[in-house]
mmCIF file as gemmi writes it, N, C-alpha and C atoms, coordinates in Angstrom:
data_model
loop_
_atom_site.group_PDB
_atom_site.id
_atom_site.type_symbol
_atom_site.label_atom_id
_atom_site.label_alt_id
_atom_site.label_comp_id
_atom_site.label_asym_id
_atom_site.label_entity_id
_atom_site.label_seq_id
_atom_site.pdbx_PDB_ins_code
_atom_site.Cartn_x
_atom_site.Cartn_y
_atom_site.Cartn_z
_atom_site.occupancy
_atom_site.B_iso_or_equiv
_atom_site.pdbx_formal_charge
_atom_site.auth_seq_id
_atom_site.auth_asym_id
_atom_site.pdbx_PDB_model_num
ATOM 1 N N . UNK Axp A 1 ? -44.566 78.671 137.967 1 0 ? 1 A 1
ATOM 2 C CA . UNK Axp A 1 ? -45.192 78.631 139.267 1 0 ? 1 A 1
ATOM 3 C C . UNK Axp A 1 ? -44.112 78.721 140.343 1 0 ? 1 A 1
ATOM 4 N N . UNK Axp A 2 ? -44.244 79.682 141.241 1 0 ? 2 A 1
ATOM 5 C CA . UNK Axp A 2 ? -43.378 79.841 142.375 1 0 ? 2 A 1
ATOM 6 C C . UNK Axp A 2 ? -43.179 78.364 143.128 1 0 ? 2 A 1
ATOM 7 N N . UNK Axp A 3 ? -41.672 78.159 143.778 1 0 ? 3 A 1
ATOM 8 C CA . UNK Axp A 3 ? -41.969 77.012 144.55 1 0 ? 3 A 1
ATOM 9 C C . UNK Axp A 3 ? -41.64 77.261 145.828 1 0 ? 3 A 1
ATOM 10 N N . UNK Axp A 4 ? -40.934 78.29 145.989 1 0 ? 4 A 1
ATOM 11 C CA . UNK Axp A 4 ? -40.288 79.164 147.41 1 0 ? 4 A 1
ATOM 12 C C . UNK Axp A 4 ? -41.016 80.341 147.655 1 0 ? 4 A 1
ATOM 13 N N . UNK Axp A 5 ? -40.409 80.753 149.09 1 0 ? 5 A 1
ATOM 14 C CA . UNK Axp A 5 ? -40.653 81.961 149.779 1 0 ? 5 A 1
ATOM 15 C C . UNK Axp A 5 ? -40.771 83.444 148.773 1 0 ? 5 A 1
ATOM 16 N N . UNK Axp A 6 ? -39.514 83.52 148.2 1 0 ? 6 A 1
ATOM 17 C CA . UNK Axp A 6 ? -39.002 84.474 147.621 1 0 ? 6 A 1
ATOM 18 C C . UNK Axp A 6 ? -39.845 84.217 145.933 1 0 ? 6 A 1
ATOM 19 N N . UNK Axp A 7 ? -39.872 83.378 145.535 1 0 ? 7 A 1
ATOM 20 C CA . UNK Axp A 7 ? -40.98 83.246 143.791 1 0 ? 7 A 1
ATOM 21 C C . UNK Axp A 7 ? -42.189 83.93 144 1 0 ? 7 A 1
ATOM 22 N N . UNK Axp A 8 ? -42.612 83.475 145.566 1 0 ? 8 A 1
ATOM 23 C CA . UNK Axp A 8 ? -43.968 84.192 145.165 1 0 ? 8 A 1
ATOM 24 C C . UNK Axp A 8 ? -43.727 85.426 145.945 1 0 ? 8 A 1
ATOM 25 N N . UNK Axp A 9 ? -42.905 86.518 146.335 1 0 ? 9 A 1
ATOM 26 C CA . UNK Axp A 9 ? -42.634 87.794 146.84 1 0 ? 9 A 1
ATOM 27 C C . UNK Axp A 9 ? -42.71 88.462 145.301 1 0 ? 9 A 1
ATOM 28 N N . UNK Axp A 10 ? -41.76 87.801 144.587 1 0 ? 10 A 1
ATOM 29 C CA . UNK Axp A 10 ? -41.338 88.212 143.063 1 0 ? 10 A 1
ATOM 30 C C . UNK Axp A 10 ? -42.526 87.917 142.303 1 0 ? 10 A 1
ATOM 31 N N . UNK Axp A 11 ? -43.609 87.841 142.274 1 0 ? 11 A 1
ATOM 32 C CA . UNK Axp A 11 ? -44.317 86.808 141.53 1 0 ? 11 A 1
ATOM 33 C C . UNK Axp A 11 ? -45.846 88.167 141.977 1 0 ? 11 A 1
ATOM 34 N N . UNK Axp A 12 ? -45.795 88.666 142.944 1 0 ? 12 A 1
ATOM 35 C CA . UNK Axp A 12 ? -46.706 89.487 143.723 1 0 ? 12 A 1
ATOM 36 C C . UNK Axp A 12 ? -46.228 90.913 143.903 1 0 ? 12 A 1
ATOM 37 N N . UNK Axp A 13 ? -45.177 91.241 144.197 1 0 ? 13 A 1
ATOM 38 C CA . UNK Axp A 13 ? -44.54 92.475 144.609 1 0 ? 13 A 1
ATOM 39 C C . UNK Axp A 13 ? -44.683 93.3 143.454 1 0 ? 13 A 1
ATOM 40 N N . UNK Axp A 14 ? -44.615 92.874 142.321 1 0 ? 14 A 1
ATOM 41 C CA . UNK Axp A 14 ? -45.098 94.539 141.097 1 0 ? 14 A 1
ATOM 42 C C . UNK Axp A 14 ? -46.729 94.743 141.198 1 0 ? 14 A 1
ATOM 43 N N . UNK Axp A 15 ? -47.48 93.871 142.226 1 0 ? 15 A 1
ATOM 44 C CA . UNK Axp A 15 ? -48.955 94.242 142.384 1 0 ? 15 A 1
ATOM 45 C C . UNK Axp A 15 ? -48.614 95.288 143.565 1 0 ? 15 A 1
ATOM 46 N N . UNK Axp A 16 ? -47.858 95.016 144.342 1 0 ? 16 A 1
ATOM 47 C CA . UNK Axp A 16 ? -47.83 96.479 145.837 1 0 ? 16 A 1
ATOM 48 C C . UNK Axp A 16 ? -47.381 97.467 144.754 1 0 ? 16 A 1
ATOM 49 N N . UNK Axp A 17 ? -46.16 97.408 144.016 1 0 ? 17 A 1
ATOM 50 C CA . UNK Axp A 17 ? -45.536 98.877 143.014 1 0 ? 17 A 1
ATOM 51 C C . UNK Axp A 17 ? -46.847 99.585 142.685 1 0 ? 17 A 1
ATOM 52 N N . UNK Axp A 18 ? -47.531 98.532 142.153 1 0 ? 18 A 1
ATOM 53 C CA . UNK Axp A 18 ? -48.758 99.133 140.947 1 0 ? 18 A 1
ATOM 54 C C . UNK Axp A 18 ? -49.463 99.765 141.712 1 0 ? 18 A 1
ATOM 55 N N . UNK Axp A 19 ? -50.293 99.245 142.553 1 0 ? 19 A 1
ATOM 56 C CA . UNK Axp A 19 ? -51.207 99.938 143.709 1 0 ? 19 A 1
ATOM 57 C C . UNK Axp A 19 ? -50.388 101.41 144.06 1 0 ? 19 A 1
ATOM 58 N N . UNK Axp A 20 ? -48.968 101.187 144.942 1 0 ? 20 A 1
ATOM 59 C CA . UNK Axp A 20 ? -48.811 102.148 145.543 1 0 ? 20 A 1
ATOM 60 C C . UNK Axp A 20 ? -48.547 103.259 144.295 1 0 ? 20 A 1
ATOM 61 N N . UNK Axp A 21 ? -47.743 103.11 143.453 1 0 ? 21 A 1
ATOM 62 C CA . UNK Axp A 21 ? -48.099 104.273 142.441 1 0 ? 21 A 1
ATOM 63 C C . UNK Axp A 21 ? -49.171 104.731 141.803 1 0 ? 21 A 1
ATOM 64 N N . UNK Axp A 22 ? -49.981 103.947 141.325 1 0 ? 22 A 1
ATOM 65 C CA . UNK Axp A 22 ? -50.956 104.526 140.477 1 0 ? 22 A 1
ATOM 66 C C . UNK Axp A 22 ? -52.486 104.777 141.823 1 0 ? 22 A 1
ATOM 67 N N . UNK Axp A 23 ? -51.989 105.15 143.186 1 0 ? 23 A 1
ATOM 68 C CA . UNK Axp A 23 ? -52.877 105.468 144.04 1 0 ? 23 A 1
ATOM 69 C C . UNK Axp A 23 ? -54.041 104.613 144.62 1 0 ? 23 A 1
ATOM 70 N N . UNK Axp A 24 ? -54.118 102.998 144.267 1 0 ? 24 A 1
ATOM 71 C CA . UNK Axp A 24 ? -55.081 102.4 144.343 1 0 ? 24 A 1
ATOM 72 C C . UNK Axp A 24 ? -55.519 102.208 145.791 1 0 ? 24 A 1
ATOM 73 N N . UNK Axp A 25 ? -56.592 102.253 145.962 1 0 ? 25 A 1
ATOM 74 C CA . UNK Axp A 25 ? -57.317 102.294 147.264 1 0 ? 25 A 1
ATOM 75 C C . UNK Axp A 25 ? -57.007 100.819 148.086 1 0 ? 25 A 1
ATOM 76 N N . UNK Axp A 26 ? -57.155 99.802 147.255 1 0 ? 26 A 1
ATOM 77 C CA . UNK Axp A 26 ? -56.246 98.559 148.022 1 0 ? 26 A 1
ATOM 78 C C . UNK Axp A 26 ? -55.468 97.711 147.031 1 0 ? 26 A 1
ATOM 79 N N . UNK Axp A 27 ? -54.794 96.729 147.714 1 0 ? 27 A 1
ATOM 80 C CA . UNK Axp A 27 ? -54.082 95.676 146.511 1 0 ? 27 A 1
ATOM 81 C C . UNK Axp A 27 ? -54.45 94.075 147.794 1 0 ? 27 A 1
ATOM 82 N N . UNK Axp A 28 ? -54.955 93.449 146.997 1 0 ? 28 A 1
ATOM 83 C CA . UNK Axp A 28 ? -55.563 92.256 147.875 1 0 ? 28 A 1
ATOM 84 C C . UNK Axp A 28 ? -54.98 90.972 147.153 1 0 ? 28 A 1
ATOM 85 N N . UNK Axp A 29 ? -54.293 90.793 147.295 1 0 ? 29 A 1
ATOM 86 C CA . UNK Axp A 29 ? -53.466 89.593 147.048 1 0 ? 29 A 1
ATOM 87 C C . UNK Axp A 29 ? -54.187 88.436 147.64 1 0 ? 29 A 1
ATOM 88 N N . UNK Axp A 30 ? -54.556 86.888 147.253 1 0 ? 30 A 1
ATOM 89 C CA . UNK Axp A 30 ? -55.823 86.205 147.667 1 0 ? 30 A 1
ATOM 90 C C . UNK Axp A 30 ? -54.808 84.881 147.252 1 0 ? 30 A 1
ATOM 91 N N . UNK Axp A 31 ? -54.963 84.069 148.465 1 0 ? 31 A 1
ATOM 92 C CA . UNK Axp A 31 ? -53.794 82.687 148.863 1 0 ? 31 A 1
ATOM 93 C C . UNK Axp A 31 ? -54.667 81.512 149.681 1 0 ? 31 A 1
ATOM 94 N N . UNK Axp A 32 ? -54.606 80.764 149.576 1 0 ? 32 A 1
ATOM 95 C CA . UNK Axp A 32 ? -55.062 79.696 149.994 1 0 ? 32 A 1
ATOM 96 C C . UNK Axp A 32 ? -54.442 79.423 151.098 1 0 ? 32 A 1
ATOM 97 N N . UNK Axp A 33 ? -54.859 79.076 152.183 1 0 ? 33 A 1
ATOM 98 C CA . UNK Axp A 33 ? -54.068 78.348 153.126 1 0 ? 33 A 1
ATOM 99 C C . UNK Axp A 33 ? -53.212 77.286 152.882 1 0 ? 33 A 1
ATOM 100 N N . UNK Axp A 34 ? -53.604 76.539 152.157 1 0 ? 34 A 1
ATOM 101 C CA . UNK Axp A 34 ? -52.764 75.22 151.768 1 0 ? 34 A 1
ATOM 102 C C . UNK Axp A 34 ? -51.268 75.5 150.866 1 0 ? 34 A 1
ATOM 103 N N . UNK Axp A 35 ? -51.916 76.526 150.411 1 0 ? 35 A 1
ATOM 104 C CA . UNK Axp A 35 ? -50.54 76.994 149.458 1 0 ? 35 A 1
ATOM 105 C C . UNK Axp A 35 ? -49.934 77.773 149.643 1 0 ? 35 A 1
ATOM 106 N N . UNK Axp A 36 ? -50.277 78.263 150.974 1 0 ? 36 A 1
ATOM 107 C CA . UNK Axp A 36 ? -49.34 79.21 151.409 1 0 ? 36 A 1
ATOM 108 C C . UNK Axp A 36 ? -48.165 77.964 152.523 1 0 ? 36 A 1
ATOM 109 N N . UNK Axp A 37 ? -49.211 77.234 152.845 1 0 ? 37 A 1
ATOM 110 C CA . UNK Axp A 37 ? -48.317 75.648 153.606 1 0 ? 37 A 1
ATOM 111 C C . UNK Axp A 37 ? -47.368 75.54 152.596 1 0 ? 37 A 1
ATOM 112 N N . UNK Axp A 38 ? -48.046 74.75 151.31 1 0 ? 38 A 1
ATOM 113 C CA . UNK Axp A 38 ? -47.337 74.206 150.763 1 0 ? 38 A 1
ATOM 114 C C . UNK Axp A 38 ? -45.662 74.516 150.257 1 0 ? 38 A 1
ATOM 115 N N . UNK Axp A 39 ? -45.742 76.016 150.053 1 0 ? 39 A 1
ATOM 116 C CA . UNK Axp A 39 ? -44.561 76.949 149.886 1 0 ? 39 A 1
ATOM 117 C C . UNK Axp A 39 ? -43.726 77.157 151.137 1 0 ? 39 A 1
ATOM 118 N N . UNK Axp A 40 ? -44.243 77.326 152.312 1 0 ? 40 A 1
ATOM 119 C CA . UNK Axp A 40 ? -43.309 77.744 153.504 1 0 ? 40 A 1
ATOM 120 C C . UNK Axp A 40 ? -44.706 77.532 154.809 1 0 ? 40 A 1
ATOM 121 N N . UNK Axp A 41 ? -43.917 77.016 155.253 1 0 ? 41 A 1
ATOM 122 C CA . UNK Axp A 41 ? -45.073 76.707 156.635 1 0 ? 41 A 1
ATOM 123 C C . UNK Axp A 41 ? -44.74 77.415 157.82 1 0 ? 41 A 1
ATOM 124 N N . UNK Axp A 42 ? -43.594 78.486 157.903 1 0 ? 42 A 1
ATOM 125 C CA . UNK Axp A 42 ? -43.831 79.402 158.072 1 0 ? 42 A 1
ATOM 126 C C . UNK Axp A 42 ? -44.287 80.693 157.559 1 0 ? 42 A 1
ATOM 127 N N . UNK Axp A 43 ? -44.955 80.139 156.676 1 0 ? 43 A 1
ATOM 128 C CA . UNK Axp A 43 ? -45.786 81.99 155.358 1 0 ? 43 A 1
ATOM 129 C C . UNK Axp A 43 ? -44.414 82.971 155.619 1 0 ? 43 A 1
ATOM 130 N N . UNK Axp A 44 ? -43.352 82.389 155.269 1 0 ? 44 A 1
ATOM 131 C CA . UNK Axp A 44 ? -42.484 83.834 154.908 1 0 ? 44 A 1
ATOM 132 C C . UNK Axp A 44 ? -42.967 84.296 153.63 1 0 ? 44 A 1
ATOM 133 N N . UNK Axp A 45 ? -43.651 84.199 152.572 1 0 ? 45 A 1
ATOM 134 C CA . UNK Axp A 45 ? -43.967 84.712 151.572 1 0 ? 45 A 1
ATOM 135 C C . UNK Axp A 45 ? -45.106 85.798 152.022 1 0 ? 45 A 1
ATOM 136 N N . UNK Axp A 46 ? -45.434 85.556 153.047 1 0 ? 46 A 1
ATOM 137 C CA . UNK Axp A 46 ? -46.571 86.671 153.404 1 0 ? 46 A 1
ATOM 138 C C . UNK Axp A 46 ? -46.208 87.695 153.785 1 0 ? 46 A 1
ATOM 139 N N . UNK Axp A 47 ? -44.549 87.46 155.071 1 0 ? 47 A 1
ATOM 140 C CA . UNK Axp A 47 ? -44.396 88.244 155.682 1 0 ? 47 A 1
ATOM 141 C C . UNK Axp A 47 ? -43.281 88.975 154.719 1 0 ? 47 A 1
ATOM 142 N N . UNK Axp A 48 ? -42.429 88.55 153.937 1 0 ? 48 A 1
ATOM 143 C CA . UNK Axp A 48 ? -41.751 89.512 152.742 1 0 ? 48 A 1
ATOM 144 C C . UNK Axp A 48 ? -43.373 90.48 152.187 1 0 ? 48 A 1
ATOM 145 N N . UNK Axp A 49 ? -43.929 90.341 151.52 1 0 ? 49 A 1
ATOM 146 C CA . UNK Axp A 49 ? -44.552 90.7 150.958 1 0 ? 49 A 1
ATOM 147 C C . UNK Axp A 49 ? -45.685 92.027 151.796 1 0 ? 49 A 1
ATOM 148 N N . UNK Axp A 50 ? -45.819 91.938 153.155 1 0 ? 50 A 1
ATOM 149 C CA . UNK Axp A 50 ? -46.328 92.733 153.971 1 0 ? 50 A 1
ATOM 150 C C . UNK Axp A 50 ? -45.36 93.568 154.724 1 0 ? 50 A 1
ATOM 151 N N . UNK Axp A 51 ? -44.038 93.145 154.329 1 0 ? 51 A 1
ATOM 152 C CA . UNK Axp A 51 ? -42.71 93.921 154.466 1 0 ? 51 A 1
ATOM 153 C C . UNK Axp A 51 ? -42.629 95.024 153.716 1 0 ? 51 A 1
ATOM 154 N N . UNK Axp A 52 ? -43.06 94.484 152.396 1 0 ? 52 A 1
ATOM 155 C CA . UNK Axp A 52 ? -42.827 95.28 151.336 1 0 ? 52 A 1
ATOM 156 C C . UNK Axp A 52 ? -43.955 96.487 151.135 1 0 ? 52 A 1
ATOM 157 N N . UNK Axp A 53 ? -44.739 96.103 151.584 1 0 ? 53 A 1
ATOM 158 C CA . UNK Axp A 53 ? -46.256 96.784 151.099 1 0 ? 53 A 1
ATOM 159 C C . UNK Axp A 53 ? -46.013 97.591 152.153 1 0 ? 53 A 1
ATOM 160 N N . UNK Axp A 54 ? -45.514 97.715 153.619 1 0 ? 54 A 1
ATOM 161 C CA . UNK Axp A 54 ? -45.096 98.637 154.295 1 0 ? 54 A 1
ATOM 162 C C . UNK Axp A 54 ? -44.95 99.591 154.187 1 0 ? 54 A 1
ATOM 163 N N . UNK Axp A 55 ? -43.648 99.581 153.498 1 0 ? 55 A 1
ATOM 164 C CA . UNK Axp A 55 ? -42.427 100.478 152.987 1 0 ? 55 A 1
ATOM 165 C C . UNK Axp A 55 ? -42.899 102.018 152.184 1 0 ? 55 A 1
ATOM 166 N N . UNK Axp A 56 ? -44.281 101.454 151.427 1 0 ? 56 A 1
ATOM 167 C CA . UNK Axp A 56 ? -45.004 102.091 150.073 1 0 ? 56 A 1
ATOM 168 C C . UNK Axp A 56 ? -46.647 102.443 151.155 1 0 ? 56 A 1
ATOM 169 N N . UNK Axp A 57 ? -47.099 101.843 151.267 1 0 ? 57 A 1
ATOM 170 C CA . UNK Axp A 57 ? -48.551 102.147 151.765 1 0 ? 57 A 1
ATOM 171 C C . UNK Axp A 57 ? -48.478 101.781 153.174 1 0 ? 57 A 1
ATOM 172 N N . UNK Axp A 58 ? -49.856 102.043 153.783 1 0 ? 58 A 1
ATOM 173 C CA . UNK Axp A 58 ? -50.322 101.774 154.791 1 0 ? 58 A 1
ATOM 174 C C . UNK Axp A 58 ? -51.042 100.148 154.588 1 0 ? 58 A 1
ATOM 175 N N . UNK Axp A 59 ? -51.136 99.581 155.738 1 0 ? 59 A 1
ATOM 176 C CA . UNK Axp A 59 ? -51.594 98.402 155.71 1 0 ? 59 A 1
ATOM 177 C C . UNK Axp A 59 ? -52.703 97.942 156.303 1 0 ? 59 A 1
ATOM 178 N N . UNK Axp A 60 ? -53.672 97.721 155.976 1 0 ? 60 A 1
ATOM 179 C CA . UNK Axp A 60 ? -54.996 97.67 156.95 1 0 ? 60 A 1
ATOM 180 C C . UNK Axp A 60 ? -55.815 96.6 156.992 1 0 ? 60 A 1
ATOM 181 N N . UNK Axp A 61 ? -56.842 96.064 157.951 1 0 ? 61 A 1
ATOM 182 C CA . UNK Axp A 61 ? -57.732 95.163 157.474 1 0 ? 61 A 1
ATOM 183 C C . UNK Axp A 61 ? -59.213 95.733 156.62 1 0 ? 61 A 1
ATOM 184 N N . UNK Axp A 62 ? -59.302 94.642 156.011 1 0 ? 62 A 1
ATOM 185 C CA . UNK Axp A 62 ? -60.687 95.21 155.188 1 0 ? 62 A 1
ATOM 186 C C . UNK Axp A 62 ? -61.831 95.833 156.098 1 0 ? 62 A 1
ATOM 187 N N . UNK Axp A 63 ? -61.941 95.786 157.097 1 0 ? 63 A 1
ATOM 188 C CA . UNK Axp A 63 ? -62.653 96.636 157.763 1 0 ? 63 A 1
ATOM 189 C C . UNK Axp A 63 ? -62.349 98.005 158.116 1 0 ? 63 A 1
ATOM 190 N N . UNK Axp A 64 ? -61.415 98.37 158.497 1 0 ? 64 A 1
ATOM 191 C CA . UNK Axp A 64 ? -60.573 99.746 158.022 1 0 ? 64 A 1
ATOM 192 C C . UNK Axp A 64 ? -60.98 100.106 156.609 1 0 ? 64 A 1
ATOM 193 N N . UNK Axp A 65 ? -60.588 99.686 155.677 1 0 ? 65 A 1
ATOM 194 C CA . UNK Axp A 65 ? -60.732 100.151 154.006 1 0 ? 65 A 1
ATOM 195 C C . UNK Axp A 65 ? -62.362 100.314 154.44 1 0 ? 65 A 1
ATOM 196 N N . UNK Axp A 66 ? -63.383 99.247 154.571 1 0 ? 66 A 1
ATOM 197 C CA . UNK Axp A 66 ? -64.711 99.499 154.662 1 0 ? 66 A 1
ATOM 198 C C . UNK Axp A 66 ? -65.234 100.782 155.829 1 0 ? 66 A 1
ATOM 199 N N . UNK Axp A 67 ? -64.169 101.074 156.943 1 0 ? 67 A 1
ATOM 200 C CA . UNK Axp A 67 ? -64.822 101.825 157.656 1 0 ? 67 A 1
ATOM 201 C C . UNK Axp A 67 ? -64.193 103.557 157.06 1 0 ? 67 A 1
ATOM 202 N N . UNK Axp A 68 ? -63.087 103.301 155.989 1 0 ? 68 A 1
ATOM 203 C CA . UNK Axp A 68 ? -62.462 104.523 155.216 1 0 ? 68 A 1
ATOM 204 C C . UNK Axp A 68 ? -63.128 104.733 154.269 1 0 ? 68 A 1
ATOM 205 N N . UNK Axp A 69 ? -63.787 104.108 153.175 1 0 ? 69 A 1
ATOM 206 C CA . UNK Axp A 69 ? -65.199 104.496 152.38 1 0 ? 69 A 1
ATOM 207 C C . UNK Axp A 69 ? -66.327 104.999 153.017 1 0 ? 69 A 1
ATOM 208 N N . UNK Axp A 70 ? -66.785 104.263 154.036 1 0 ? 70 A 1
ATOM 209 C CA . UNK Axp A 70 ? -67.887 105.08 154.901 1 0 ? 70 A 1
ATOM 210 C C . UNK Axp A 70 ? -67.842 106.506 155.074 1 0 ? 70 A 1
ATOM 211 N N . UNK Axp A 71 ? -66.62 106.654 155.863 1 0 ? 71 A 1
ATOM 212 C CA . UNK Axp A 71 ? -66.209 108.24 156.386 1 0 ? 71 A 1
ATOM 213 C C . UNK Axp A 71 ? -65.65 109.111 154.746 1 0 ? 71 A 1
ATOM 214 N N . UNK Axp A 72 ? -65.391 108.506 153.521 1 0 ? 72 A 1
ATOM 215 C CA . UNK Axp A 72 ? -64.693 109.745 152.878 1 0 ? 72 A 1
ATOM 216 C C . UNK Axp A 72 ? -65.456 108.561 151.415 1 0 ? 72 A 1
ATOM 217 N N . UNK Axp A 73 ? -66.966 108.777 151.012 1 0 ? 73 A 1
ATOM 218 C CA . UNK Axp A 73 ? -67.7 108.044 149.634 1 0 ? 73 A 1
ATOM 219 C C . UNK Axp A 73 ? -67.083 108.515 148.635 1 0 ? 73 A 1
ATOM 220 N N . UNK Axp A 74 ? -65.859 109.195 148.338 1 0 ? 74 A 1
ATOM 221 C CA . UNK Axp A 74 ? -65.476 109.68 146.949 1 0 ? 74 A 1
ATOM 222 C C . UNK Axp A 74 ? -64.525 108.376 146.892 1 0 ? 74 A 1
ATOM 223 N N . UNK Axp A 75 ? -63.976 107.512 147.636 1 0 ? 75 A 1
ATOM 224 C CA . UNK Axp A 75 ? -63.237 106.505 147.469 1 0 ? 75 A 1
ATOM 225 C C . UNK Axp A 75 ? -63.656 105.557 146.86 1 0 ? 75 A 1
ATOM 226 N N . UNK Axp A 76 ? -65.044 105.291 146.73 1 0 ? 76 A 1
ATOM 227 C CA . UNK Axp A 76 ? -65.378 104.316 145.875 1 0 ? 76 A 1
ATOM 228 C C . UNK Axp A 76 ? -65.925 104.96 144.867 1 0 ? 76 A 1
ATOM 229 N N . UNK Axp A 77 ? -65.815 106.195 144.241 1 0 ? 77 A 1
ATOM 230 C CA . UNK Axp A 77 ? -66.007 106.475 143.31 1 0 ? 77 A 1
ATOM 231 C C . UNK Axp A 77 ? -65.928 105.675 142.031 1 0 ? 77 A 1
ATOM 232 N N . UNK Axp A 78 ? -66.485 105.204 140.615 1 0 ? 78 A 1
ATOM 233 C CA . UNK Axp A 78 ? -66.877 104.252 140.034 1 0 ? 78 A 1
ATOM 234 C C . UNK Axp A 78 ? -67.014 102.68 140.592 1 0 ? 78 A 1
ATOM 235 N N . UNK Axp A 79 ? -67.502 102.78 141.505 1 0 ? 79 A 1
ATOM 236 C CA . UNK Axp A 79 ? -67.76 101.544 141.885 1 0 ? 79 A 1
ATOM 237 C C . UNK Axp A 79 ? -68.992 100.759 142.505 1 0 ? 79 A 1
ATOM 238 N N . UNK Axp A 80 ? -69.818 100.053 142.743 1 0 ? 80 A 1
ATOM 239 C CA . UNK Axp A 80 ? -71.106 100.165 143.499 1 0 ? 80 A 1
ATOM 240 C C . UNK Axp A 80 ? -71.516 100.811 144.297 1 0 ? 80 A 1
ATOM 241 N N . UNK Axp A 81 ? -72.511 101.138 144.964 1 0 ? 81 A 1
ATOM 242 C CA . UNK Axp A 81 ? -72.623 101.432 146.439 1 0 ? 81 A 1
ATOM 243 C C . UNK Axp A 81 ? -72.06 100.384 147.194 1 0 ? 81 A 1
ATOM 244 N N . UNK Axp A 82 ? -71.532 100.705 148.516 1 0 ? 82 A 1
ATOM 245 C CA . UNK Axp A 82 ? -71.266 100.133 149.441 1 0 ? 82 A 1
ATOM 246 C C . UNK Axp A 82 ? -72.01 99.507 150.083 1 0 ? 82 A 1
């Protein structure tokens, strides 16, 4: 279990690799508030990690991704309707 900033960059960062190579439409990494406290109470683990995801993809809020399926439905291709 990560106990620093940098464990959980390392601990998360081959999920941005994976996404950005193998083309995935998002990579949603999912943190608790408390544990993102508990690790750094300034969330530098967030901001390495949205550093990183930079570099490789675009970065958006889920409403973007939801308003980018709307405009182009082959993106959710095998997946429910929207």
């Amino acid at each position: 279990m990560p106990t620093d900033a940098q464990g959980v960059y390392e601990a998360y960062a081959p999920g941005i690799e994976y996404a950005a190579e193998n083309g995935l439409l998002t990579y949603i990494p999912i943190f608790h508030p408390w544990s993102i406290h508990r690790i750094d109470a300034r969330a530098g683990q967030v901001k390495l990690l949205v550093d990183e995801a930079q570099k490789m993809m675009e970065v958006v809020s889920c409403i973007q991704v939801y308003e980018q399926v709307l405009e182009d439905r082959s993106l959710a291709i095998g997946m429910p309707p929207v």
